[in-house]
C-alpha positions as CSV (number, residue, x, y, z in Angstrom):
1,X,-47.1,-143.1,-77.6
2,X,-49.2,-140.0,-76.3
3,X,-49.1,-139.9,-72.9
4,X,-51.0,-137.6,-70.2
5,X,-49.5,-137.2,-67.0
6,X,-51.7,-135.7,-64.9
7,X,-49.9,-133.6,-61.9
8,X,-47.0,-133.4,-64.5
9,X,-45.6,-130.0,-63.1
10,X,-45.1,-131.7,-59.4
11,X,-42.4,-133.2,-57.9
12,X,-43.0,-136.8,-59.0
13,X,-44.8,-136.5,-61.9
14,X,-42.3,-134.0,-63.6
15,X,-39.5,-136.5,-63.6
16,X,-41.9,-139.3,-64.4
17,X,-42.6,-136.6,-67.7
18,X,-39.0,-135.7,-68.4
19,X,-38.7,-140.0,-68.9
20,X,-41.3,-140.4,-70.8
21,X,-39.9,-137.6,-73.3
22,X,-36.5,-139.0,-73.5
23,X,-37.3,-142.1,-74.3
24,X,-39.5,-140.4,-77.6
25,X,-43.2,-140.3,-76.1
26,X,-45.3,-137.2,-76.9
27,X,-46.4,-136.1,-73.3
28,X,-49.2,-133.7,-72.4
29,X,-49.0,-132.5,-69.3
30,X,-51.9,-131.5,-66.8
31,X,-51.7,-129.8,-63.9
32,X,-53.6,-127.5,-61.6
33,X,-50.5,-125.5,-59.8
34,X,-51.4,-126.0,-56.7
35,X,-48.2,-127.8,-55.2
36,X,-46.3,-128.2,-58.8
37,X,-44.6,-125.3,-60.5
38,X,-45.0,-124.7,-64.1
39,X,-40.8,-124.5,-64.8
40,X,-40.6,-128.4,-63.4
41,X,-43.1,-128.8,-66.6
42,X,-40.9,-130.6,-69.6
43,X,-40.3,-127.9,-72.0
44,X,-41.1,-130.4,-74.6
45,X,-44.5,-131.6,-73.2
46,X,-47.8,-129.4,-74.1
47,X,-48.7,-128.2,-70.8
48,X,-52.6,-127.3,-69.9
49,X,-53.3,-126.0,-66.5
50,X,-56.5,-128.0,-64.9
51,X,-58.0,-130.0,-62.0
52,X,-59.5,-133.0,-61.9
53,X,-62.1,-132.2,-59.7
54,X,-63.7,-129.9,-62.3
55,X,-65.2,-133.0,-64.0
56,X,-66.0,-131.0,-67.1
57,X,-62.9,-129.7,-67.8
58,X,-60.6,-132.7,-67.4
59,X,-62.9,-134.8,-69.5
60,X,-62.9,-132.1,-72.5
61,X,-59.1,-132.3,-72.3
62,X,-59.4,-136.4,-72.1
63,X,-61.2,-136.4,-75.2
64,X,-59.1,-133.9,-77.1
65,X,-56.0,-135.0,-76.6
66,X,-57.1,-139.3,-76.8
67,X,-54.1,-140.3,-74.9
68,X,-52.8,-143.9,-75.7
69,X,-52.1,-144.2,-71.6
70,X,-53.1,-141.9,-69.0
71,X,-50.3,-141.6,-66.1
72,X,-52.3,-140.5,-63.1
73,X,-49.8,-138.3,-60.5
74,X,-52.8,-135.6,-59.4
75,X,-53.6,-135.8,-56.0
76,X,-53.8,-134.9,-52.3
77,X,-51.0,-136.6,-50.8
78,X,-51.4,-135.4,-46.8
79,X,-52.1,-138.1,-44.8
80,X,-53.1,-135.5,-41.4
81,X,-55.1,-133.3,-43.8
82,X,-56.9,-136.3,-45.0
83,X,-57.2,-137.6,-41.5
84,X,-58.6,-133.5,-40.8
85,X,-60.6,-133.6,-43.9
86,X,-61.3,-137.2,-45.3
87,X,-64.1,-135.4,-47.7
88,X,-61.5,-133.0,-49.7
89,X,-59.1,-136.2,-50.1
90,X,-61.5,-138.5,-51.4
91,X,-62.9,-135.6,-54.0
92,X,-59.3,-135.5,-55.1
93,X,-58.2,-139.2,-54.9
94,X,-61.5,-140.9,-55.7
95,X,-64.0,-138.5,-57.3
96,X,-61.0,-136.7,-59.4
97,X,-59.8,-140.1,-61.1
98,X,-63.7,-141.3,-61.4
99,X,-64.0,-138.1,-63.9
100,X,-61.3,-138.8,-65.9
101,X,-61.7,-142.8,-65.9
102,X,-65.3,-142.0,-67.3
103,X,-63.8,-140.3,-70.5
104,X,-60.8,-142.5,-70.7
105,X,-63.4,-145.5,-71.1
106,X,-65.0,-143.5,-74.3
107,X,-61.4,-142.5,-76.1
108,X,-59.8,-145.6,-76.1
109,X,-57.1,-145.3,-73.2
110,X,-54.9,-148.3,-73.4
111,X,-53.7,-148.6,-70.4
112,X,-53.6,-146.0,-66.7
113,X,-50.2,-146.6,-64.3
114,X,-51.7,-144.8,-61.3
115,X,-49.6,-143.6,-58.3
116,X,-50.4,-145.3,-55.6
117,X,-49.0,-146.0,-52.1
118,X,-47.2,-148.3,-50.4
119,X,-46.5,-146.7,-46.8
120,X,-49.8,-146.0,-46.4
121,X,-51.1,-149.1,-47.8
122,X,-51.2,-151.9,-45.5
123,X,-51.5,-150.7,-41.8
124,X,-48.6,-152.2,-39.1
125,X,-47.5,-155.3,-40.2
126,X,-44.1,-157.7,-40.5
127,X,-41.5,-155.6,-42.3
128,X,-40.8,-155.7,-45.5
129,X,-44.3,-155.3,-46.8
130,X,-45.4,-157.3,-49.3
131,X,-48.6,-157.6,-51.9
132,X,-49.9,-160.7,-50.7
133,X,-50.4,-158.9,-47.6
134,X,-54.0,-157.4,-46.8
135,X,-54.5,-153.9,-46.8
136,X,-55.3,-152.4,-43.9
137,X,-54.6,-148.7,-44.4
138,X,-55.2,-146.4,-40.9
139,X,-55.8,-142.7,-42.5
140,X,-58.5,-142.2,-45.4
141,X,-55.1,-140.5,-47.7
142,X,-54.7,-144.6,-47.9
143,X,-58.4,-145.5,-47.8
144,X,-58.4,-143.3,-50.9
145,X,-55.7,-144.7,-52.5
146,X,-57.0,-147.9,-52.2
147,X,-60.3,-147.3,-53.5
148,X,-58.6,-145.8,-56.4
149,X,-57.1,-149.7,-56.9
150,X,-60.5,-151.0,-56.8
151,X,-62.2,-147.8,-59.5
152,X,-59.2,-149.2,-61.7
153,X,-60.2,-152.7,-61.7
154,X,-63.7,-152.2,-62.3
155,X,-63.1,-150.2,-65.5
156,X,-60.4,-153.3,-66.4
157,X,-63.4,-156.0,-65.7
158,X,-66.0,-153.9,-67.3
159,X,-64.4,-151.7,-70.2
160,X,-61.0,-154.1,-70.6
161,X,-58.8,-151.0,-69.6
162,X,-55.1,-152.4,-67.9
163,X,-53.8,-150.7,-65.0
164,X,-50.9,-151.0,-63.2
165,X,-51.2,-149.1,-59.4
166,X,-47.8,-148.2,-58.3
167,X,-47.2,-148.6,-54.3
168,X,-44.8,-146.1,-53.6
169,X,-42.4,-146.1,-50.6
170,X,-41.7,-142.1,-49.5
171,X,-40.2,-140.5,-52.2
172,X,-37.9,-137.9,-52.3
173,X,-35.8,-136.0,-54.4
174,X,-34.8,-133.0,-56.5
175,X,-38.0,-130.3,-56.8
176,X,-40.1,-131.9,-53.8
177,X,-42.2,-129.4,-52.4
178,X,-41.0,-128.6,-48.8
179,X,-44.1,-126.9,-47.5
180,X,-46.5,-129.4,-46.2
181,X,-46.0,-132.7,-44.1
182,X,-44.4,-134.8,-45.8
183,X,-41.1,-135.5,-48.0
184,X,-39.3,-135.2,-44.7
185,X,-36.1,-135.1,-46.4
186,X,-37.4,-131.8,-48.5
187,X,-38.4,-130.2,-45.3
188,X,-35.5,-131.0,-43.3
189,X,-33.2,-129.6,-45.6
190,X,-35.3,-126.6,-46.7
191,X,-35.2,-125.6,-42.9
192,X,-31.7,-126.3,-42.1
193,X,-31.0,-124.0,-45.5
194,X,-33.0,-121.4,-43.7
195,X,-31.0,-121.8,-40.4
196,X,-34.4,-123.0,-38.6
197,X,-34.3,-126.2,-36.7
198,X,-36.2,-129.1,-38.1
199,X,-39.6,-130.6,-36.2
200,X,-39.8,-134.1,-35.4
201,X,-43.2,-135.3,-34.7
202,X,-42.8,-138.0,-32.1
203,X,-39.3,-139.2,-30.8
204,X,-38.1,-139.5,-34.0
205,X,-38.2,-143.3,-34.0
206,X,-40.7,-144.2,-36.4
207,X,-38.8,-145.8,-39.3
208,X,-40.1,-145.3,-44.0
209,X,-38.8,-146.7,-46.9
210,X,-37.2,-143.9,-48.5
211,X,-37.2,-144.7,-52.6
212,X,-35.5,-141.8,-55.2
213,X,-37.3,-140.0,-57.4
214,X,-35.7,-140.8,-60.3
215,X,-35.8,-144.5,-59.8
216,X,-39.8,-144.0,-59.5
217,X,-39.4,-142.5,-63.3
218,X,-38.1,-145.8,-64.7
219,X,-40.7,-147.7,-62.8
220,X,-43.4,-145.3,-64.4
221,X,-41.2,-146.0,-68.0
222,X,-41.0,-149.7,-67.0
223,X,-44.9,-149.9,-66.7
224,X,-45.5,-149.1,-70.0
225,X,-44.6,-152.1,-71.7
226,X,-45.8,-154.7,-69.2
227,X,-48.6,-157.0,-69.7
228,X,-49.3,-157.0,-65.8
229,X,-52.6,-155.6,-64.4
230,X,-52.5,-155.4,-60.3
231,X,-50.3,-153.8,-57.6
232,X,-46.9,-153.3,-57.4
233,X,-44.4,-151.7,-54.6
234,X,-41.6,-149.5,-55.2
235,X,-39.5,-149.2,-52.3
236,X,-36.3,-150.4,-51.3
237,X,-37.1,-152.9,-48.3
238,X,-34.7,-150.7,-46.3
239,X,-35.9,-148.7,-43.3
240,X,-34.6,-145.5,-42.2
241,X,-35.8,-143.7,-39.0
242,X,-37.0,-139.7,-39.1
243,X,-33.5,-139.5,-37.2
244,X,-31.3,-140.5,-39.1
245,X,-33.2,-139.0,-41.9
246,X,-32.1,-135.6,-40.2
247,X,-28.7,-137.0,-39.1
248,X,-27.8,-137.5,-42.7
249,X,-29.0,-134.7,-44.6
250,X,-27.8,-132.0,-41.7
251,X,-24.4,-134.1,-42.5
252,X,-24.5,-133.1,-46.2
253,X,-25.5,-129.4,-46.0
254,X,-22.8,-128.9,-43.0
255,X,-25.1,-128.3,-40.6
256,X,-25.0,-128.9,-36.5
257,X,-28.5,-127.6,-35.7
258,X,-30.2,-129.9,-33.2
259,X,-34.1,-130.8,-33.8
260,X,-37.4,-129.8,-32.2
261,X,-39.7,-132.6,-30.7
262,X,-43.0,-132.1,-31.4
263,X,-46.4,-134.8,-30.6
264,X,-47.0,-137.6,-33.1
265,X,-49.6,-137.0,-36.2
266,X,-52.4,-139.0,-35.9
267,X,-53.2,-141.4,-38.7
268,X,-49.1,-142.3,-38.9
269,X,-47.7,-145.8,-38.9
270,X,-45.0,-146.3,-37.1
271,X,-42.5,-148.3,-39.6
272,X,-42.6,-148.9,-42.8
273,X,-40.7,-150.9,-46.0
274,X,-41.9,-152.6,-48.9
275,X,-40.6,-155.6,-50.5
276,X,-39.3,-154.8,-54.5
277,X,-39.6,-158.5,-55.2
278,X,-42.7,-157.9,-57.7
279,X,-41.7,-155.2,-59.1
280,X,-38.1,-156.8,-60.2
281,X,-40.0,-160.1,-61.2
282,X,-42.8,-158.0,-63.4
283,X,-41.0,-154.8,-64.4
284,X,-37.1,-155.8,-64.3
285,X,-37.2,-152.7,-62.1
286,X,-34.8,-152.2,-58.7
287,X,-33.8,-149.6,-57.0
288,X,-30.3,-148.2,-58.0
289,X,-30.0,-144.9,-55.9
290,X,-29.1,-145.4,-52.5
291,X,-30.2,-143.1,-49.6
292,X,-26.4,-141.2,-49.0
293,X,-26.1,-140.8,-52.7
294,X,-29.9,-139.3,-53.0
295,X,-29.7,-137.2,-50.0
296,X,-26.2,-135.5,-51.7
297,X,-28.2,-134.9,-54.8
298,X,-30.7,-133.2,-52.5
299,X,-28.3,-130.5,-50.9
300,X,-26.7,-130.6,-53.9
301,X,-30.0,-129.2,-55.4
302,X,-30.9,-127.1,-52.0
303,X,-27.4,-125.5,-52.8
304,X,-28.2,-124.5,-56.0
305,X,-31.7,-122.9,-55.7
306,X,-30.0,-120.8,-52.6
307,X,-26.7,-119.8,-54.6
């Protein structure tokens, strides 16, 4: 199939690429630079460098390329920059996928697997978090995301395009960008490579779902083939707090530099996991990498871009 992964050269949407190409898709890749790097880009997949904010643009490329699916990674992902500047998120989470579901509606696209989210789906409720539950998010980075769910379903009801939305717990893995908020586990070990001590916002209590990268790539392969138009998370109904987030990676890089407390973000929950139950009864899809083993491969990589 011809696929379009949209924020293809970032951290999540580069691996969910490199799956796609192994398993024999034809991939275009689009991507505007701005966190992604153009090397993480599949050398394989035609790369074009855009944003889809600039309406006209991304609905040129839309209809030149005719993708058979459209895997929809682009976006602003800050919850306290959307909580600073709710206007820039929703022109990227909302107005960004109208302009490209408006040409996807006029070439045909079969089916959009968007990434969505999980943690900041459904406000503070029972842990683990499930679908059934109503969404409740508390920053507009999930008010966004959520609207995005709703775009989708219009264009299924109206046009008869599938979707799949893909809840995501926190990712984290190789290539995640460590400047910003959040992937924790990025900045914690970028800064204890550096010799700086890490910042915890809060008392480093608050507990996420921490789901590897790679196992989000054969969720995004999984998608493909399913019949299923809705929701679905992709965590791993375990919760780790920011602590031992730091405990464990300052354990694999060797490291005995204590952390810095800083206030809580606004817009933050404070816990967080998300029942896979859907996911393994619609996709066949379960987690497989579990936090030790992903927070190795992550020093593992740190040590490698340093060396």
């Amino acid at each position: 199939m011809r696929i379009l992964v949209t924020g293809g050269a970032g951290f999540i949407g580069s691996h969910v690429a490199d799956s796609f190409i192994i398993a024999g898709h034809e991939v275009v890749v689009v991507d505007n630079l701005s966190t992604g790097k153009r090397e993480f880009a599949h050398p394989a997949a035609q790369f074009i460098q855009a944003d889809i904010t600039d309406k006209a643009h991304i609905q040129s490329i839309i209809h030149e390329v005719k993708p058979e699916i459209i895997d929809h990674h682009a976006a602003h992902i800050q919850v306290g920059n959307s909580v600073k500047d709710p206007q820039f998120d929703a022109e990227n989470n909302i107005v960004g996928l109208l302009h490209m579901m408006e040409a996807a509606k006029e070439v045909g696209v079969k089916k959009i697997i968007m990434a969505s989210t999980g943690g900041a789906m459904y406000g503070d409720k029972p842990l683990p978090l499930d679908e059934t539950m109503k969404e409740e998010p508390v920053s507009p980075y999930g008010v966004s995301k959520k609207s995005g769910e709703l775009y989708l379903n219009y264009y299924h009801q109206q046009y008869g395009i599938p979707y799949i939305a893909l809840r995501y717990a926190n990712v984290y893995g190789p290539r995640q960008n460590p400047h910003g908020e959040s992937g924790v586990v990025a900045i914690f070990a970028e800064m204890l490579m550096r010799g700086k001590q890490p910042v915890v916002n809060g008392d480093g209590s608050h507990t996420r779902d921490y789901v590897f990268v790679t196992d989000v790539a054969k969720a995004n392969l999984a998608a493909l083939s399913t019949v299923f138009v809705g929701p679905i998370n992709i965590g791993t109904g375990q919760e780790t707090s920011t602590l031992q987030v730091y405990e464990k990676i300052a354990a694999a890089l060797g490291s005995n530099l204590p952390v810095i407390y800083a206030p809580e973000r606004p817009g933050e929950q404070v816990a967080s996991a998300l029942s896979y139950q859907k996911a393994k009864e619609v996709l066949g899809w379960e987690p497989t990498v579990f936090f030790d083993q992903g927070v190795a491969q992550v020093a593992q990589w740190y040590q490698q871009q340093s060396a």
